[in-house]
N, C-alpha and C positions, 0 to 999 in steps of 0.2 A: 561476412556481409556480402550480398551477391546480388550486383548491380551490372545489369546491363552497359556495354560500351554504348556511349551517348545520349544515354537515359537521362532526362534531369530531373531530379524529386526535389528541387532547394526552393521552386518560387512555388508549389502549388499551396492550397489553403486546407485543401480535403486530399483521400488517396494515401498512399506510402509516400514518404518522406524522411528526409534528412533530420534530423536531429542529434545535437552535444549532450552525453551522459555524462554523468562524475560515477565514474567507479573508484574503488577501493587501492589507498596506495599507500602502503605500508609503513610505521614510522622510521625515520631514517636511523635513530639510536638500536632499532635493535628492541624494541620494549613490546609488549602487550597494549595493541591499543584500547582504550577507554573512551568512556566522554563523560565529563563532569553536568551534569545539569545543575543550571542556578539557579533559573526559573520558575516558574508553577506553569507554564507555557512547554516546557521541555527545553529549552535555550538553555545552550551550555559553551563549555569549551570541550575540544577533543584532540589528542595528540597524533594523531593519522590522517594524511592528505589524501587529494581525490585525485583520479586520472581520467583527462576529459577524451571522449572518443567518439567521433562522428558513427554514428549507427543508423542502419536501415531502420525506420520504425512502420512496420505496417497498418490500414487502414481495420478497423473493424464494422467499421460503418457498412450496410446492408448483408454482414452475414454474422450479425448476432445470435443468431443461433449457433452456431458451431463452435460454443466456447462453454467448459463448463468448469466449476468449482474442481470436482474429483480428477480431472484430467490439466485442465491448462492451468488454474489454481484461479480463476477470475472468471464472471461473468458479467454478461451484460441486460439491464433488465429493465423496461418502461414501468412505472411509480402511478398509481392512484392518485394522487395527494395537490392537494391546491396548491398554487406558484405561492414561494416564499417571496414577501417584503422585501425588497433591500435597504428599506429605514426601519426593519423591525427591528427593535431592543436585541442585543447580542445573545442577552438569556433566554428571552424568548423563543427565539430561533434554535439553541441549542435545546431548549427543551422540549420544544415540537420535533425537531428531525429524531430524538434520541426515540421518544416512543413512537416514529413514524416507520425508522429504523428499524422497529423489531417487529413490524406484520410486515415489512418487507422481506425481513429473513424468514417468517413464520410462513410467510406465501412460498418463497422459491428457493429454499434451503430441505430439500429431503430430510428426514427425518427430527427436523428440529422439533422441540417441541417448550422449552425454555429460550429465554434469550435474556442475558444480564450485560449491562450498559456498562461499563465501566470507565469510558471517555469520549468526549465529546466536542471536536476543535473545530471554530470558525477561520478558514485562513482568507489570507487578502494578500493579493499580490502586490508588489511597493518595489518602489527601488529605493526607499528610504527606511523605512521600514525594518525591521530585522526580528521582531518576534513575531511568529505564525505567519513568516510567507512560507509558500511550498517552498517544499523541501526537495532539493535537485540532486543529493544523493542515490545512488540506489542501495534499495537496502529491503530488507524484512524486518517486519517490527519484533517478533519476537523468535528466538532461538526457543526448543524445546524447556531448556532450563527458565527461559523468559516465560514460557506459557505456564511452570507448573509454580514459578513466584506467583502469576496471577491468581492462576486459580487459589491458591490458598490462602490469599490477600482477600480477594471479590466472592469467594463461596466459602471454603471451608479445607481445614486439612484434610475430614475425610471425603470432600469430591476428589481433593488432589490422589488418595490410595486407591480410588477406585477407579479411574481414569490410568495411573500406573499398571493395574493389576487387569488392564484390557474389560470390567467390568462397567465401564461410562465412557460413552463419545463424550469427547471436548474438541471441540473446535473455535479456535479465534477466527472471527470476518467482521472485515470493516466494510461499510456502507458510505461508500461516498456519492453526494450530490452536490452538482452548480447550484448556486443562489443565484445568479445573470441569466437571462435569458439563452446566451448561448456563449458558451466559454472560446474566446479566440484564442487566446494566450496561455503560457505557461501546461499544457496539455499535462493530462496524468499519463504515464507510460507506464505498462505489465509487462515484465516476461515471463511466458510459458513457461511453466513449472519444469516440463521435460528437457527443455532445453540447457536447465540449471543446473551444473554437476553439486555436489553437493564440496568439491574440492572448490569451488567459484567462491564460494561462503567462509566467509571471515567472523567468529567471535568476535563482539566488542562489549566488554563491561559496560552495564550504566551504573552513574555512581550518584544517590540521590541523597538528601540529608538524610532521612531515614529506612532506608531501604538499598537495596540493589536489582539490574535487573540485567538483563541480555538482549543483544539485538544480533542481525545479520548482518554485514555490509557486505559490497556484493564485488569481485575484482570480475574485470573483463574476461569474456571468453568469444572468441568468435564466432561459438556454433548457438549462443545465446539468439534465440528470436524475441521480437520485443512489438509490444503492439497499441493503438490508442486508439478511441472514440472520436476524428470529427465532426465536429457541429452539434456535441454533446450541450442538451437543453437540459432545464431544469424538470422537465417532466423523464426523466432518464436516472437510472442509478449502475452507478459500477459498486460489485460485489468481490471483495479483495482476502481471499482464504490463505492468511497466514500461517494453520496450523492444523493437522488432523490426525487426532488421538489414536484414531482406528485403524489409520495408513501407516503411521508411524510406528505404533507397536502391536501393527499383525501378527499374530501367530506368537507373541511373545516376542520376536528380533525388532532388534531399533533397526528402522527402511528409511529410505531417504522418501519424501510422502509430499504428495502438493503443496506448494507455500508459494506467494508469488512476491515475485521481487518487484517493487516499483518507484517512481521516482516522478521530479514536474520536468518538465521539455520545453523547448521552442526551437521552430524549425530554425536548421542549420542558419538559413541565409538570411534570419532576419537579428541583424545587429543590435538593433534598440526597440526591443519587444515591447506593447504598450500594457500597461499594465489593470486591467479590468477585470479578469476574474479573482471573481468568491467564490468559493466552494467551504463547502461542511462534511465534516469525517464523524461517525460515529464506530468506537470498537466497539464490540462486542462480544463475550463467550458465547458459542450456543452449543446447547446440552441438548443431545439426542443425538 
């Protein structure tokens, strides 16, 4: 992290700033961590703790352009689509962003040409609350073994061979957008893909009643750079590539390949963050 002597980043609203990360801190026993989910929300229990660490988080606000899927593992992209209700029905909303969701990756996703929905979450920030707030971990949603449960789950075993045998792109990207006007609180934070050693990345089982799946969580590293949108509107979407089939099994060798680690913030210096953003995640596979 490299901050200037005298520099303050703790009061500003926009710009680089300060914010507390939860990274990955290991169980004390000695075990393999896991997480139980209880849920149908994804809420569980987990047997591995988090290590909070003040981090540079920089601004990407007026240079969106110079961020893209294949390199930083995250983009940023302005959305066609009429402002979402914040008293519309939960399902409604999830079923509008999900097919809203996939001409937004059909628009700015090179060669996609498929896009299969396979989840869909409304969060709300709370201090009371405990299912579907952001989630202040960092992490990636899905490890390699996590991508090729889905795809065999959501398409088929054999897109899963053919995505193996370097004959199908797959790539997992999530679509996120604000439902509020303009999100003050709880800010989404990426880090650069490049920045992430692939030794940063910790396995963690999920353990579901019927199924199993894999994620990333992510331990500290201090050459990590990490980045957020402010005064992200609702006419705005960040695009968050967890996985790509084509980078990862180039030429036949497993690479370590764009995947973006991310997590929710608020700056350092404010104690009791108010809590007002909604936002909506859509995952998705997209094929091509």
């Amino acid at each position: 992290m490299e901050i200037r002597e005298g520099t303050d980043l703790t009061q500003r609203s926009g710009g680089d700033i300060l914010g507390l990360l939860h990274f990955y801190n290991a169980p004390e026993d000695g075990s393999l961590p896991y997480f139980h989910v209880t849920d149908t929300s994804g809420a569980g229990r987990k047997n591995y703790g988090h290590d909070p660490r003040p981090v540079l988080i920089r601004d990407i606000r007026n240079k969106e352009n110079g961020f893209s899927l294949q390199i930083h593992s995250f983009a940023a992209v302005t959305v066609q689509c009429a402002r979402y209700s914040t008293d519309a029905d939960e399902d409604e909303l999830c079923h509008r962003h999900a097919s809203e969701a996939q001409q937004i990756l059909l628009k700015n996703v090179e060669g996609a040409r498929e896009i299969v929905v396979f989840d869909t979450t409304l969060r709300k920030a709370s201090k009371d609350e405990v299912l579907r707030r952001p989630v202040r971990k960092v992490h990636i949603d899905q490890t390699p073994l996590g991508v090729l449960h889905r795809v065999k789950r959501h398409l088929s075993a054999h897109h899963a061979e053919e995505m193996l045998a370097g004959r199908l792109r797959i790539r997992l990207i999530n679509v996120w957008r604000p439902v509020v006007e303009i999100v003050e609180d709880h800010h989404l934070v990426m880090a650069e893909s490049t920045t992430v050693d692939d030794q940063d990345l910790i396995k963690v089982r999920h353990e579901y009643p019927d199924r199993e799946g894999e994620t990333y969580a992510v331990q500290y590293n201090g050459q990590q750079r990490f980045w957020y949108w402010s005064q992200m509107s609702w006419s705005e979407a960040l695009l968050l590539q967890c996985f790509d089939s084509q980078q990862h099994f180039e030429e036949g060798h497993v690479q370590q390949s764009s995947r973006c680690a991310h997590a929710s913030f608020n700056p350092l210096a404010v104690q009791t963050p108010d809590c007002k953003r909604r936002s909506i995640e859509t995952r998705c596979i997209v094929i091509g």
